[in-house]
Each structure stands twice: as structure tokens, then as C-alpha cells.
Steps between C-alpha positions, in 0.01 A plus 500: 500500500595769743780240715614396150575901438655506846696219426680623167543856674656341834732279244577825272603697857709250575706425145577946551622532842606834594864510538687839662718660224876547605480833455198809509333523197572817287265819636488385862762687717326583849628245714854471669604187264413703215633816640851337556549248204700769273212485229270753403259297497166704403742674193443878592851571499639464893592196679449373852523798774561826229100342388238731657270162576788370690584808656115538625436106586778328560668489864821382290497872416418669756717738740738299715481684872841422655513338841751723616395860399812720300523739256700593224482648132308370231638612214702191326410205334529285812300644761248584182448142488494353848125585594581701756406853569847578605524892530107459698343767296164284433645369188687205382701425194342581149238674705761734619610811307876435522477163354279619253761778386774158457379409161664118575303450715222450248227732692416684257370285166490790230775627388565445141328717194338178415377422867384855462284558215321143518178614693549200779564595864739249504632569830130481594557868729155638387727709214568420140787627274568837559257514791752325704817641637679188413445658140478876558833507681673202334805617412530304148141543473430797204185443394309658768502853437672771259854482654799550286689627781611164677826327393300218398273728298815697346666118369217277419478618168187612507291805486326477785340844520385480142678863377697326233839489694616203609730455820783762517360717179238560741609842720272333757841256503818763553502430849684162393645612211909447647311097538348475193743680240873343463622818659674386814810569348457810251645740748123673480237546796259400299187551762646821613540380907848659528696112469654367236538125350604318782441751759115452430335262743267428199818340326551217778531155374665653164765333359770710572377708766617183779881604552577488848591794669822362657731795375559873570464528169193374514357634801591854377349506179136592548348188411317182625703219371392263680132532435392508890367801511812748630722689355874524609565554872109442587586141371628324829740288254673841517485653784423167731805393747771335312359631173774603217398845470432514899740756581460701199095506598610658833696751326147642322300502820428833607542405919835604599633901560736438194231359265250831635760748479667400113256738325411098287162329479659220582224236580308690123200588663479813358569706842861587599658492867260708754238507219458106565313404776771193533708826618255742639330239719831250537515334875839658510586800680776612333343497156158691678763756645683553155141571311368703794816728457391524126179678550495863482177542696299280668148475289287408905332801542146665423654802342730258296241268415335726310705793369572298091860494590701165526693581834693206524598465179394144487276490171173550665278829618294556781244248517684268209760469760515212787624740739169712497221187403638299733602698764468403890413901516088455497481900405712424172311155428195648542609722180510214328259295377584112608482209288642246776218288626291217459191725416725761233651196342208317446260773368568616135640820605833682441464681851777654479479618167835399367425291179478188664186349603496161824727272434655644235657798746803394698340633782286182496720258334788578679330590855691449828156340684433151380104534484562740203763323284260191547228697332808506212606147456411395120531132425715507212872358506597133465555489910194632598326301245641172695460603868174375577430824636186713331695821509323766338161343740302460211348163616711307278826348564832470258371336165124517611578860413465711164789664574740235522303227233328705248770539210242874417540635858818353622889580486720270287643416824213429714373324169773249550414404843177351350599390130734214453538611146487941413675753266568475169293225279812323357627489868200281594624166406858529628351631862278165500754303448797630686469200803444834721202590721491872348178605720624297803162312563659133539387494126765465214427557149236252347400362795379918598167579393666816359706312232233217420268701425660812355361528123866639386670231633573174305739266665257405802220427221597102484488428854157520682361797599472651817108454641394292212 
């Protein structure tokens, strides 16, 4: 009886032999076949190498350890994709911060409201939702906190802080009110920041506010219209060698005897001939000679540091003048108190009690020793928002940084170093579709994570999305 049973077993083993399955079977993904076959194949959501289970098991995944040692940065979407810990600081592509802050690059998985209010780790970090920076500092994330400050906030149209005022009828929104009102062209300064219309960095990427600035007529009027950021004769298209309005651009800089002698504020800085340090403190002799001759009385002394009269006529008394706080006289800097080093620029005081406090006092800002301006440096144009270079030493580097990437803390122009697609909501479409690389990351508009998955924006929204 029992060989009988054997028998029909043996014959029932043999009519179901095991055959391999082309490919893994859905939920298994720790091996190198699995980890490398495009498929996510245990359906949590990431594929191949961006799995954790491939990341912890699989050698497929692992960190490649060059042959021949180099270095260089790891902040693009290459190196952040090569396995290689290329700037060797112990960390190697989505593990490192600087990919991480490339939102192409797919490191970090929340980053949507919906990603964000769904309860799942699904980046599997150890933090859920608003737990997670990915959603706490995502910048078209609003559902993690009361925030209707943010320019996604101020033109999702939603109330997002709950107080019954949505977007820019919210006060919490005036800060983008030249963005979010049609008033780039009313002639108004409608936030109150002393530029008007097109002059307004918040108005770049308006229609209308992109004339080049290829005229004297243009680069005299006061206005940005170009949208890059600089007005007139700051705006190299001006004042840049074999520009139109080149030699007219000379004419308004205050660095020749004629220019510091004309009685004219010619470069509109608000300070006229000897009164402007491009004068007062010009390499040139003659110019040095002709504003020295000016002075009535030297202000250099201890009795005329501190006798409350303005002895050389320049605009500035006793210890309000260079000539006494920065004296090479010790006995008449000792009258005044310094706020020119590392330690007084760095420690919440207004040493020397004139209004300003660190960095906000020329005396730091504008300090002749390197080691103090450094203390100085904020991260917050387009160009130092692109160097590579963590300027303001914060730890983080260029986008990685609040102060270039977060559209709350961030100027319109440093904004733009990290946002394919900023200003105005009816702007967004036409910037993510332009053909141009507006952020100048290599990405161009719906193939940026900044277009694709920008909730404003509508023309990207029937081609696949970036990180899905």
C-alpha cells in the first residue's frame, strides 16, 4: 500500500516539474537580478537600487570604490548616480546631502501633499508625512504646517492657515503681492520695497518686464527690463565692453576728477563726489588730492574725535566718522568702540553703538581684512546660488540652502537659481515651456522636477512626471 502511495506521488512530482520563471516573482527584490531588472518588483513604490532591500543586500548596489582614487563634486545628476563617493565625505549618492537637495535625483520620495498626508513612510527614512523633511521643507508641499507665507501657499488657492483668507487676501501674503496681483504694470509699488513694475525682482518672468536693455534709453531709465536682476548700468548689457550704452555708463561712474568734482551723483548712489567712497577712497591720486583739499579740518585727533563738531565737513561726527573709528592713531581708536572683527561681527552686538548691529554695519560688511567680510557673506543672489561654494558656512551648499531654495526665506533672485519655474502664477506655464534651462541645472522645463511637479503648472501634466 505504502510503494503504491510512493508510486502515484513520485509520478505526480514528475507531471509538475519546477521550472525557473523568466523573471522574479512580484515582492522579491533582494538579489542583484532583481535589483537591476527595472521592476519594482515587491510593489512598495521604488525600483532596483533607489529600493532600501537593494540598497542593504545587493552588491549591484553597493558603493563602487574607484581603482584610481579622485575627487570631485557631487552635486549633479551624474556623479549622484555613479555609486561612487566622489567628494570622499563618507557618503555616496542619495545617501549624500547634496544629492538629496537635487530633487531629480529621486532621493527624497515625499514630496507631494498627497505623498504627505497618507501616513506611509514611503521613502522608508524612519519619518512619515510631515515628520520627514522631504515634506516639511518641500517646497510645493503646504500641508505640513500653518504657512500662508510661501509663494506656493499665497497661489494654491487655498487657505492654508485656516483664518478665512485665502492666498493674497491673506496679509500673511503681501510679501508677494507685485507676483500675485496683475500689478506689474500699474505704475504702483504695490509691496512698498522702493521698485516699481518692472524694476521689482519679484516681477521677473512677467510678460512685459523682458525688454532688453540694449539702449541708453533703456539703461537710463531706472528699471530692470530685462528681468535679470539689474537695473541700468549694473546690467553688464549696459555697461559691459562693446555695450550700446557703454560709454554713456562711464559717463555716470563716479571714478574720474571730473565725475568727483561736478557737484552730480553721477553713478545715483545717493552720495555726491568726496561724499562717495568711489571718490574719497579712489586709487587715484589726483582725485585723493582734490578731496583732501576739500576738508576744512582734519577729523584724526582725540580732541576732534570727540568735541560733537563735524570738522571735516564730510557728513559724519566724531566717532560716526572713518577718520576717528578707523584711525591708525590707537589713542583716537581706542575712543571708539570697534565693530571690525571676527568676534564684534559675530556676537549680536552693535559695539559701536551706531544703529547697526554685525553684519548689518559696514564696518563688518564692508571690512578691509578678509576673515571679517567672510563672517558677512549671505548666500542669496543667482551667482552665489550656482558656485558650488557654501558661502555664508552654514553647512549647506547653493540649493541645499534655505536661503537660495526656500521660496519663504529666499530672494526672487536666488529663488531662480533653484526653481525652473517662479514669479507670477500665470507666468508658470510660459517659463516651463520656453525650451530654456531658467535655473541652469542641465534641466529644461518638463523634464525639471520644478515644472513636473509644480501644482500651478499645466502644460507638463501630459507627459510623465518627474520621480514617478
Amino acid at each position: 500500500m505504502r510503494r503504491a502511495a510512493l508510486a502515484v506521488l513520485l509520478l505526480f512530482v514528475a507531471g509538475c516539474r519546477y521550472e525557473k520563471p523568466l523573471r522574479p516573482v512580484l515582492g522579491y527584490e533582494r538579489d542583484d537580478v532583481a535589483c537591476s531588472d527595472g521592476i519594482d518588483n515587491d510593489r512598495d513604490g521604488s525600483t532596483d537600487c533607489d529600493d532600501d532591500d537593494c540598497l542593504e543586500v545587493a552588491g549591484h548596489c553597493g558603493e563602487v570604490v574607484p581603482l584610481a582614487p579622485f575627487f570631485e563634486k557631487e552635486n549633479d545628476l551624474l556623479v549622484c548616480r555613479d555609486q561612487i563617493d566622489n567628494d570622499e565625505n563618507g557618503q555616496f549618492d542619495c545617501g549624500d546631502p547634496k544629492c538629496q537637495a537635487i530633487p531629480e535625483a529621486c532621493c527624497v520620495r515625499e514630496f507631494t501633499n498627497e505623498l504627505c498626508s497618507d501616513g506611509i513612510d514611503n521613502d522608508g527614512n524612519g519619518f512619515t508625512d510631515c515628520a520627514d523633511f522631504g515634506c516639511s521643507r518641500g517646497k510645493f508641499v503646504t500641508v505640513c504646517g500653518d504657512d500662508e507665507s510661501s509663494l506656493i501657499a499665497c497661489s494654491d488657492g487655498l487657505d492654508n492657515d485656516r483664518d478665512g483668507l485665502v492666498d493674497c487676501n491673506d496679509p500673511e501674503c503681501s510679501i508677494w503681492d507685485e507676483i500675485c496681483s496683475e500689478n506689474c504694470s500699474d505704475g504702483i509699488d504695490n509691496n512698498n520695497n522702493l521698485l516699481v513694475d518692472c524694476a521689482d525682482r519679484y516681477c521677473l518672468g512677467v510678460v512685459g518686464c523682458q525688454t532688453p536693455e540694449d539702449s541708453v534709453q533703456r539703461c537710463s531709465d531706472d528699471a530692470d527690463n530685462d528681468g535679470n536682476g539689474f537695473v541700468d548700468c549694473e546690467d553688464i548689457a549696459c555697461s559691459g565692453a562693446g555695450a550700446p550704452a557703454e560709454e554713456f555708463c562711464a559717463l555716470r561712474r563716479e571714478d574720474t576728477l571730473e565725475n568727483c568734482s561736478d557737484g552730480i551723483d553721477n553713478d545715483n548712489n545717493n552720495f555726491t563726489d568726496c561724499l562717495d567712497f568711489s571718490c574719497s577712497r579712489s586709487m587715484d591720486q589726483a582725485i585723493l588730492d582734490y578731496c583732501a583739499s576739500l576738508m576744512m579740518m582734519s577729523e584724526d585727533t582725540v580732541e576732534r574725535c570727540q568735541d560733537g563738531v563735524d570738522n571735516d565737513g564730510n557728513g559724519f561726527t566724531d566717532c560716526g566718522d572713518f577718520s576717528c573709528s578707523r584711525s591708525t592713531n590707537p589713542d583716537v581708536r581706542a575712543l571708539c568702540p570697534s565693530e571690525d572683527t571676527v568676534e564684534a561681527c559675530s556676537d549680536g552686538v552693535d559695539n559701536d553703538g551706531n544703529g547697526f548691529i554685525d553684519c548689518a554695519d559696514f564696518s563688518c560688511s564692508m571690512n578691509a581684512d578678509p576673515n571679517v567680510t567672510a563672517v558677512c557673506v549671505f548666500e542669496d543672489t543667482f551667482e552665489l546660488c550656482k558656485d558650488g561654494i557654501d558661502n555664508d558656512g552654514n553647512g549647506f551648499t547653493d540649493c541645499a540652502d534655505f536661503s537660495c531654495s526656500n521660496p519663504s526665506r529666499a530672494s526672487l533672485d536666488a529663488l531662480r537659481a533653484c526653481q525652473e519655474a517662479f514669479g507670477r502664477v500665470t507666468q508658470l506655464n510660459a517659463l516651463c515651456s520656453d525650451g530654456i534651462d531658467n535655473d541652469e541645472d542641465g534641466l529644461t522645463d518638463c523634464d525639471d522636477f520644478d515644472c513636473s511637479r509644480h501644482p500651478n503648472v499645466t502644460v507638463c501634466r501630459d507627459k510623465p512626471l518627474v520621480c514617478e
